[in-house]
C-alpha positions in Angstrom: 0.0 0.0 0.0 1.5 3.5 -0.7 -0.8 5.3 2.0 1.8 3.8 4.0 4.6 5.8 3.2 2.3 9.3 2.9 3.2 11.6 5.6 -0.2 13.3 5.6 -1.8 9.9 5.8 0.5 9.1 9.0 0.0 12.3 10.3 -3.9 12.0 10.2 -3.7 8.6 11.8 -1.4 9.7 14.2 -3.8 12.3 15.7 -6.7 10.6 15.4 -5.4 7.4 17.2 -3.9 9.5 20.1 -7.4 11.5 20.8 -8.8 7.9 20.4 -6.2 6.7 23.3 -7.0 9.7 25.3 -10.6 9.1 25.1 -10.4 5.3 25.9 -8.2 6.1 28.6 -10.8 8.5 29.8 -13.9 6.2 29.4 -12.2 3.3 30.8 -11.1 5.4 34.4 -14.7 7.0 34.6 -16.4 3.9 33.5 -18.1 5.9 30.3 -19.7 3.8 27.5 -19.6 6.1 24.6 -16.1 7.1 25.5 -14.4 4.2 25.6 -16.4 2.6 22.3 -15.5 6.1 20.5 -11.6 5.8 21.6 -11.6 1.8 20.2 -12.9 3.0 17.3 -11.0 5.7 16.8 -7.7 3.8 17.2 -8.3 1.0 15.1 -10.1 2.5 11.8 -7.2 4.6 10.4 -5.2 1.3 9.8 -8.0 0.4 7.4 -8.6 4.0 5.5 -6.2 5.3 3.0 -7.4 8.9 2.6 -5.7 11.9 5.4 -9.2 13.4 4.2 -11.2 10.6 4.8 -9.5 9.7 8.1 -9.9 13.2 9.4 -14.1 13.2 7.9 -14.0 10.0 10.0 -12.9 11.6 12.8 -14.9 14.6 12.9 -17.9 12.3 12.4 -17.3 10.1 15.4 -16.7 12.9 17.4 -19.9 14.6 16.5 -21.5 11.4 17.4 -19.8 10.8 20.6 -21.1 14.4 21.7 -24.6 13.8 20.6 -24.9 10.7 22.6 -23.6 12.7 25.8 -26.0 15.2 25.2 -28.4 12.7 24.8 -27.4 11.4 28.2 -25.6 7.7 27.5 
């Protein structure tokens, strides 16, 4: 795969896995659902998405859903 050896493409995954790691780490010590689903998820699905753009759309959507299911109260 040449996403691989993309800067941008490490970049994105980079910094959408480590907000994923913070909120796992943060769901998993306050015992929050949606948090620590949203971290998994946000760790694992750059390995699997060759687009920076498509893992940062990715990332802007599970956020929005992760804030929409605190304001819902989960």
């Amino acid at each position: 795969m040449e996403s691989f050896s993309n800067p941008t493409w490490l970049f994105a995954g980079m910094l959408v896995s480590s907000i994923g790691f913070g909120l796992f780490m943060y769901g998993k010590k306050e015992a929050r659902i949606p948090h620590l689903v949203a971290g998994m998820v946000m760790m694992g699905y750059p390995g699997f998405v060759e687009s920076p753009a498509a893992i940062f759309g990715l990332g802007v959507a599970l956020g929005g859903g992760l804030w929409l299911a605190v304001r819902a109260g989960a």
